[in-house]
C-alpha positions in Angstrom: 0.0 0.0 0.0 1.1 3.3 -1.0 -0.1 6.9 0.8 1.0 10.3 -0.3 2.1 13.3 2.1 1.0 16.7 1.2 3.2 19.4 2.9 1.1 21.7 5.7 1.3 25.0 7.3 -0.1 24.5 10.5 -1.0 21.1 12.9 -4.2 22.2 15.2 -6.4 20.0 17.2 -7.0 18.0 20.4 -7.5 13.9 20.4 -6.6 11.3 22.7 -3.7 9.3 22.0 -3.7 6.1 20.4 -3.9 2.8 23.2 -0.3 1.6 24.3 0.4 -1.7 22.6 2.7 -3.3 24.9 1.0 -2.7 28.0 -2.3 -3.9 26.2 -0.4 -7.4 25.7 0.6 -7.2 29.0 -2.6 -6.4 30.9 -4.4 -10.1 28.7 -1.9 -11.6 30.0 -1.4 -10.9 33.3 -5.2 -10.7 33.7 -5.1 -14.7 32.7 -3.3 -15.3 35.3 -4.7 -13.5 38.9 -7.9 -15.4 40.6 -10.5 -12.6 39.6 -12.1 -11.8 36.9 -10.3 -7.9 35.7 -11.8 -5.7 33.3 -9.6 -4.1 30.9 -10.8 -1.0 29.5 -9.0 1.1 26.3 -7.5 -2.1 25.3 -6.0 -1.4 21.8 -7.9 -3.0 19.1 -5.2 -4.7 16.4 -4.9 -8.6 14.8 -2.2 -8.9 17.2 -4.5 -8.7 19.8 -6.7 -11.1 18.7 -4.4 -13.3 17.7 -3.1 -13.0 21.8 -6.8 -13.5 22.9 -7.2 -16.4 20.7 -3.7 -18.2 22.1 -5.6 -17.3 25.7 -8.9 -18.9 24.7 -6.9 -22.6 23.4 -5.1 -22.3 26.9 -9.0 -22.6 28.6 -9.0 -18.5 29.2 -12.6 -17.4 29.3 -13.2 -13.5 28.1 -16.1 -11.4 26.9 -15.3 -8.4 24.5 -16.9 -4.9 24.5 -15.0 -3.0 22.0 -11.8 -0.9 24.0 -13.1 -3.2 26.8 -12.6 -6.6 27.9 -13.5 -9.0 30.6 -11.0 -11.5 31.4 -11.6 -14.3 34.1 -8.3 -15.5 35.7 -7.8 -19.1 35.9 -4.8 -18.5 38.2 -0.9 -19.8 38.4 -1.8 -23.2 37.3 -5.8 -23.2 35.7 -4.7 -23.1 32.2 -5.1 -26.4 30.4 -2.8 -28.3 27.4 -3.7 -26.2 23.9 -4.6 -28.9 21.6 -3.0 -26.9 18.9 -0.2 -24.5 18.0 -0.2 -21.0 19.8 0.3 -18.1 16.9 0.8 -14.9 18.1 1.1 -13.0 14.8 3.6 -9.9 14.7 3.8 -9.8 18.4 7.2 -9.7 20.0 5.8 -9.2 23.6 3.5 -11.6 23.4 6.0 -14.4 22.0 7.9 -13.5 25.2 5.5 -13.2 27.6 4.0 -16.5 26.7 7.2 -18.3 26.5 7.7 -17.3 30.4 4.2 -18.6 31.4 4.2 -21.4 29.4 7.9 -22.9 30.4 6.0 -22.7 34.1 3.1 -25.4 32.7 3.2 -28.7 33.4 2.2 -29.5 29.7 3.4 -29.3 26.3 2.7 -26.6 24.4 4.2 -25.0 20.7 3.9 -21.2 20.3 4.6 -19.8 16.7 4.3 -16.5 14.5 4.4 -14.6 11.6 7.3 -14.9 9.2 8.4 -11.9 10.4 8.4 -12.6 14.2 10.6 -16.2 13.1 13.6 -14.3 12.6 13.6 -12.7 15.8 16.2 -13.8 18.2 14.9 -15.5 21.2 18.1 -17.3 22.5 18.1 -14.4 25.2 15.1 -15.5 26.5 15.3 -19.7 26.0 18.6 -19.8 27.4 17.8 -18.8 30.8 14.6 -20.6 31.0 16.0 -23.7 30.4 18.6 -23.1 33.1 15.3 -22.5 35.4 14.4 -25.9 34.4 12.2 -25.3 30.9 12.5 -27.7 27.9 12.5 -25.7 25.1 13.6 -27.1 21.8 13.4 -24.8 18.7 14.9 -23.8 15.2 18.7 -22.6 15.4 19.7 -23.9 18.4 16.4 -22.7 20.2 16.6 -19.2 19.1 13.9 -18.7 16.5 10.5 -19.4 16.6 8.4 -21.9 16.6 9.0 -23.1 20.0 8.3 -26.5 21.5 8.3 -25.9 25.6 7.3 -28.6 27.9 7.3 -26.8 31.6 8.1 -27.7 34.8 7.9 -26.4 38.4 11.0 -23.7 37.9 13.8 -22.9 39.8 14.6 -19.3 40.5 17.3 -17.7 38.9 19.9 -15.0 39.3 20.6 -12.9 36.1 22.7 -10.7 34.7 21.0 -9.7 31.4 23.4 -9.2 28.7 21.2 -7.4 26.3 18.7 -4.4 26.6 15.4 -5.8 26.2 12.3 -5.2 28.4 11.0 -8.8 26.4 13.6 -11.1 28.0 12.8 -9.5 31.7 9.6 -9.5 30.9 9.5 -13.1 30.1 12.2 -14.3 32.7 9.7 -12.0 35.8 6.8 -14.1 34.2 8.2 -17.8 34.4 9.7 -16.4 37.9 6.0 -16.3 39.1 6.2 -20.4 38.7 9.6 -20.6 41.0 10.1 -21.4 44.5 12.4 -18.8 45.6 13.7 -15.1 44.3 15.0 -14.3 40.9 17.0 -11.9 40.8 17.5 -9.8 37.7 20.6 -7.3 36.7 19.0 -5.1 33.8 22.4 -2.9 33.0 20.1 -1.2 30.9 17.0 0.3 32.4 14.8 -1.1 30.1 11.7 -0.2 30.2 9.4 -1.7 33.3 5.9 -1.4 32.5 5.8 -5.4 33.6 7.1 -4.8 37.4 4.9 -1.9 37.6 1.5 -4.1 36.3 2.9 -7.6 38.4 3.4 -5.2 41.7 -0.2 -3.9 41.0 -1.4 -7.5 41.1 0.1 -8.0 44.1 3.2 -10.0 43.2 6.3 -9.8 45.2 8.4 -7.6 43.5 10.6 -5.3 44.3 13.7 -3.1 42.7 16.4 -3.3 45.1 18.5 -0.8 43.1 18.2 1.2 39.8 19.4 -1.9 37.6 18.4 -4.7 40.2 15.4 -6.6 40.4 14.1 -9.5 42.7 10.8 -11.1 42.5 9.9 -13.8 45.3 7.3 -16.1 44.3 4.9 -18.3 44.9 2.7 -15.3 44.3 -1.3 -15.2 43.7 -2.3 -12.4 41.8 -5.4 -10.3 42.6 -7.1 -7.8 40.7 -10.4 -5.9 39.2 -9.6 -3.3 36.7 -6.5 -2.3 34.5 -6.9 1.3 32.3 -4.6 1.1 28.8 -2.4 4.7 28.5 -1.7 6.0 25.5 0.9 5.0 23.8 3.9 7.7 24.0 5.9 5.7 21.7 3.1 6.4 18.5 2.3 9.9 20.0 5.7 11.5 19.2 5.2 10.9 16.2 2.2 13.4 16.3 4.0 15.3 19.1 7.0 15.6 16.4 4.3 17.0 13.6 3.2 19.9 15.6 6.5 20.8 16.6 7.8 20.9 12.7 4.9 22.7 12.2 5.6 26.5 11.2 2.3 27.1 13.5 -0.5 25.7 15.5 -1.3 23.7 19.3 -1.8 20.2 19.5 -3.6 18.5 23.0 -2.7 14.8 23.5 -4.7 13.3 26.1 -4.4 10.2 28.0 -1.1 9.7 27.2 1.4 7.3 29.5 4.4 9.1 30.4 6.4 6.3 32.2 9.7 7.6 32.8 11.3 4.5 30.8 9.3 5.5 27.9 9.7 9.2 27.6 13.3 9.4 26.2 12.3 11.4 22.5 10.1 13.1 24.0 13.1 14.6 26.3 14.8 14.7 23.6 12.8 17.1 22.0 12.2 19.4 25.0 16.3 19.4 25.3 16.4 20.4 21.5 13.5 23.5 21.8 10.3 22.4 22.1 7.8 23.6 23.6 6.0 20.7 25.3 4.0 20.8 28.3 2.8 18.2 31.0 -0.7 18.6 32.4 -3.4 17.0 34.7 -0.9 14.6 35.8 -2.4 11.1 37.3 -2.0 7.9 37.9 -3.5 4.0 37.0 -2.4 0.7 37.9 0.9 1.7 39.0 1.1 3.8 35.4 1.7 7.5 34.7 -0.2 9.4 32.6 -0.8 13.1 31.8 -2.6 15.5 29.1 0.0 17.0 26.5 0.4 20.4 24.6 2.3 20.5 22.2 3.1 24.3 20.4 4.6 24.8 16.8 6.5 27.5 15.5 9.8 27.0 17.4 13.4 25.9 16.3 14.5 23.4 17.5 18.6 23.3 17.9 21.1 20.2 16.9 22.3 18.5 20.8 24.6 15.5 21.3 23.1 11.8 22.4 25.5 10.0 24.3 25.1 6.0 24.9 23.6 6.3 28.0 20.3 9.3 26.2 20.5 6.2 23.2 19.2 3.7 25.4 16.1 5.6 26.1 15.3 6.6 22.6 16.3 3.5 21.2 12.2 2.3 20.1 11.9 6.2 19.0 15.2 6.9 17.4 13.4 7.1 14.0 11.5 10.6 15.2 14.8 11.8 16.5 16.6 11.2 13.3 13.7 13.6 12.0 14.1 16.3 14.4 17.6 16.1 13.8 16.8 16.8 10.0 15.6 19.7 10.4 17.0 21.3 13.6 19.4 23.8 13.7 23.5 22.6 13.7 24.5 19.3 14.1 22.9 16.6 16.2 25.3 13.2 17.1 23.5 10.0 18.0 26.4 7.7 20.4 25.0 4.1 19.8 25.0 1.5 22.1 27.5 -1.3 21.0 25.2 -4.1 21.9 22.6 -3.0 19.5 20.0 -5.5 18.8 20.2 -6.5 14.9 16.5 -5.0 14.6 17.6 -1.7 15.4 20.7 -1.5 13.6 18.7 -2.0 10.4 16.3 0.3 11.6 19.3 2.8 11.8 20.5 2.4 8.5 17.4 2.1 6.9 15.9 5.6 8.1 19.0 7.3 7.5 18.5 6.2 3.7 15.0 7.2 3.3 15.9 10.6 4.7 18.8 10.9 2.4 16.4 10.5 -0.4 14.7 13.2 0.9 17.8 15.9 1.2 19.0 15.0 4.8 22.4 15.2 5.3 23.7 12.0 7.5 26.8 10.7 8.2 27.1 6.6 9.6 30.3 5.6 11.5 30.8 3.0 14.0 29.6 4.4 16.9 26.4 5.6 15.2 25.3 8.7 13.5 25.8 12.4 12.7 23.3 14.7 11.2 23.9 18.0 9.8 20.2 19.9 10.3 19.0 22.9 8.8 18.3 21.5 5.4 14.7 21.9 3.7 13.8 18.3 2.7 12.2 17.6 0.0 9.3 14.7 -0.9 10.6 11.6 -2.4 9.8 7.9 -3.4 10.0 6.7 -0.1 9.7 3.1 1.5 8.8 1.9 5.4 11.2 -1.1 4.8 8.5 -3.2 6.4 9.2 -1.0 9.7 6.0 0.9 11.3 7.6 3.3 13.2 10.2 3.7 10.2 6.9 4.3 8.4 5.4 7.1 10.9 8.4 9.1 10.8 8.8 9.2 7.4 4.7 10.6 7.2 5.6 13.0 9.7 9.0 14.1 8.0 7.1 14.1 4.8 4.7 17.0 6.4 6.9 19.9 6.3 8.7 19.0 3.1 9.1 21.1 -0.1 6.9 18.3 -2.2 4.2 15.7 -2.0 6.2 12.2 -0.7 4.9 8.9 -1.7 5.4 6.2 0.9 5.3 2.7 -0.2 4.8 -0.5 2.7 2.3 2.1 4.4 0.7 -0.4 5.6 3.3 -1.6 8.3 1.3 0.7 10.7 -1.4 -1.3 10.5 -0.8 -3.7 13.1 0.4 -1.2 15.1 -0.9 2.3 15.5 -4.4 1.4 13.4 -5.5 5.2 11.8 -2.4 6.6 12.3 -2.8 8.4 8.9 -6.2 9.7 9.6 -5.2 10.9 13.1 -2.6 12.9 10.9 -4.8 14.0 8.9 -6.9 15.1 11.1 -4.6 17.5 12.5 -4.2 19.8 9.2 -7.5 18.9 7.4 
C-alpha cells in the first residue's frame, strides 16, 4: 500500500492518543493469570491482539469483548489447560515473550509460533535462561527462532545478569519467575523499560527493585485484581507530538497519554532540542503514569549530542529523533550502544536512507550517527522497509517537506498504530 504526504502550514487539534500496545499485551496476560475476573478497559484493538486473545482462549482462558473493553476471568498460576493446537501470536514480540515465560512454568506441552516476520527474531536471550530455570524448550537454530516447542516444569529461581537491553527477555524471565520457588533476581544494566514490574506489583506479586538496575521477584505469588486502564501510547504519539512541533504554527492536545519515565526518552529529547512541550493533569493508573499534552509549533528546534547512555532511552523512538535532527538547527550526534539488537541496527540504517532521499544530510560511523540539520527536505519515493515506526516518521518528516512524498509499505502501521494516517490527517484537514 502506497499513501501520499501533502506538505502543511499548521498542525491544530485535540485527540486522545492512540492505546499503548505493549501494556495492552501485558494487561491479557497478566489478567489470565490472577484469581479474579479484571476488566480491561482502552485495550488497543489490532490482529495482534486477537491473535493473543485467541492463544488465551486454546489455553482454557474465558473472556467477553466490549469493544476498547474486555472482561477476562483468571484461571490462576496453574488453571490453564494443554492447547490442543499451535499457539500463533502473529507480529507480536511481547506476546511471543511473555507467553514463553508462562508457558515454560506449565506442566504440559505446548508449541507457540508467528508470523514470518516474528521467526527471525532472536529468542536465545530469552530460552537460554529458561531452560537453566528448568524449561525444555527445543526450537529452530539452536532454540533461538521461533516456533517453539516448551514442555514446563515447576521452575527454579534464577539470578541474572541480562546481557542485552530488552524489556522482552525480563519480561518473560519475571513471568516464568511467578512459577519458581524462591527469588529471581534480575541485573537489567540497561533500564529497560518496566511497564511489567509496575502491572505484576499492581497484582500484588512480590516484586521489588532493590537498586536502579536490580530486580528480585519472590514467588509463589497469587495475583489479585479488578480493573486495569490502557495509557496512551507515548511511543506512537511522538510521532504526532514531532508534527506539531515541525509545524511552522498551531497547538496540539494529546490526552491520556502514559508518560512512564522509561518511555519518555524522545520526548526529552525534544524538549532538550527547543520544544515547547507541556505536561498537564498529571495522574496515575495501575501503578502507570499518565498526563494530558500540549504540544506548540513555531519553534526551532537546535542540533544537541546523544551519548550512549540518552541512546538507550530513545532506542524504540530513534526514528523521530533522526527527524528532528533533520531539520533542527547545527548538528545533532547520536552515540550508539554497542550491543545493539540486529533489529535496530537495520532500523538505523534504513531511516538514514529514506531521509537521504529526501535531502538530509547523515553521516554513519561505528559508533552511530551524525546529522547536519537545517536542510529543507524535500518529498521523495519513499519506502517503510516493512518497519511501522520507520513508516510514521517518514509521514511526519514528509509533512513539512518542499513536495508531496509517496510512501510505499504504508501499511506496516497497521498492526500497530491502526488510523495513524487519519489521526494525521486530522490534524491539518
Amino acid at each position: 500500500m502506497e499513501v501520499k504526504i501533502k506538505p502543511v502550514e499548521r498542525i491544530e487539534g485535540e485527540l486522545k492518543a492512540p492505546s499503548d500496545k505493549s501494556i495492552s499485551h501485558r494487561a491479557l496476560i497478566y489478567s489470565s493469570i490472577t484469581e479474579d475476573t479484571v476488566e480491561i478497559e482502552g485495550l488497543m484493538q489490532t490482529r495482534d491482539i486477537s491473535a493473543t486473545l485467541d492463544c488465551l482462549s486454546q489455553l482454557g482462558v474465558e473472556y467477553e469483548e466490549d469493544g476498547e473493553k474486555v472482561k477476562v476471568y483468571g484461571k490462576g498460576l496453574r488453571g490453564f489447560k494443554e492447547p490442543d493446537n499451535v499457539l500463533d501470536v502473529g507480529h507480536s514480540e511481547i506476546a511471543a515473550s511473555l507467553l514463553t515465560g508462562l508457558l515454560s512454568g506449565q506442566l504440559f506441552f505446548s508449541t507457540i509460533t508467528g508470523s514470518e516476520s516474528l521467526q527471525k527474531h532472536h529468542m536465545k536471550h530469552i530460552t537460554g535462561p529458561l531452560q537453566e530455570m528448568g524449561a525444555t524448550i527445543k526450537g529452530r537454530s539452536e532454540n533461538d527462532l521461533l516456533p517453539l516447542s516448551i514442555r514446563g516444569y515447576d521452575l527454579m529461581p534464577l539470578k541474572y545478569d541480562m546481557p542485552v537491553g530488552s524489556a522482552q527477555v525480563k519480561s518473560a524471565l519475571l513471568t516464568a519467575a511467578l512459577y519458581s520457588r524462591g527469588i529471581t533476581e534480575l541485573t537489567d544494566l540497561y533500564c529497560t523499560r518496566d511497564h511489567t514490574e509496575r502491572m505484576l506489583r499492581y497484582l500484588g506479586a512480590n516484586i521489588n527493585k532493590l537498586s536502579e538496575r536490580h530486580i528480585a521477584l519472590s514467588s509463589p505469588s497469587r495475583l489479585r485484581g479488578e480493573k486495569l486502564i490502557i495509557p496512551g501510547d507515548i511511543s506512537s504519539s511522538i510521532y504526532l507530538i514531532l508534527a506539531a512541533v515541525l509545524a511552522p504554527a498551531g497547538e496540539l492536545k494529546l490526552n491520556d497519554v502514559g508518560i512512564n519515565p522509561s518511555r519518555t526518552g524522545a520526548m526529552d529529547t525534544l524538549k532538550m532540542m527547543g520544544a515547547e512541550i507541556s505536561i498537564q493533569n498529571e495522574r496515575e493508573y495501575n501503578n502507570e503514569p499518565l498526563a494530558d499534552l500540549a504540544v506548540i509549533g513555531g519553534g526551532n528546534l537546535t542540533g544537541i549530542e546523544l551519548n550512549e547512555d540518552m541512546f538507550t532511552r530513545i532506542i524504540d523512538d530513534i526514528p523521530a529523533v533522526m527527524v528532528a535532527a533533520a531539520y533542527a538547527d547545527g548538528e545533532t550526534t547520536i552515540k550508539a550502544d554497542a550491543n545493539l539488537r540486529p533489529k535496530i541496527t537495520e532500523r538505523l540504517q534504513n531511516m538514514a536512507r529514506e531521509l537521504v532521499k529526501m535531502g538530509a544530510s547523515i553521516e554513519e560511523n561505528q559508533d552511530g550517527l551524525k546529522i547536519n540539520g537545517n536542510k529543507k527536505l524535500s518529498g521523495a519515493e519513499l519506502n517503510s522497509h516493512g518497519d511501522y515506526r520507520i513508516a510514521m516518521a517518514l509521514a511526519t518528516a514528509s509533512l513539512f517537506a518542499e513536495k508531496e512524498s509517496t510512501i510505499s509499505g504504508a501499511e506496516a502501521v497497521d498492526n500497530s498504530v491502526p488510523g495513524f494516517y487519519d489521526l494525521l490527517n486530522s490534524l491539518h484537514a
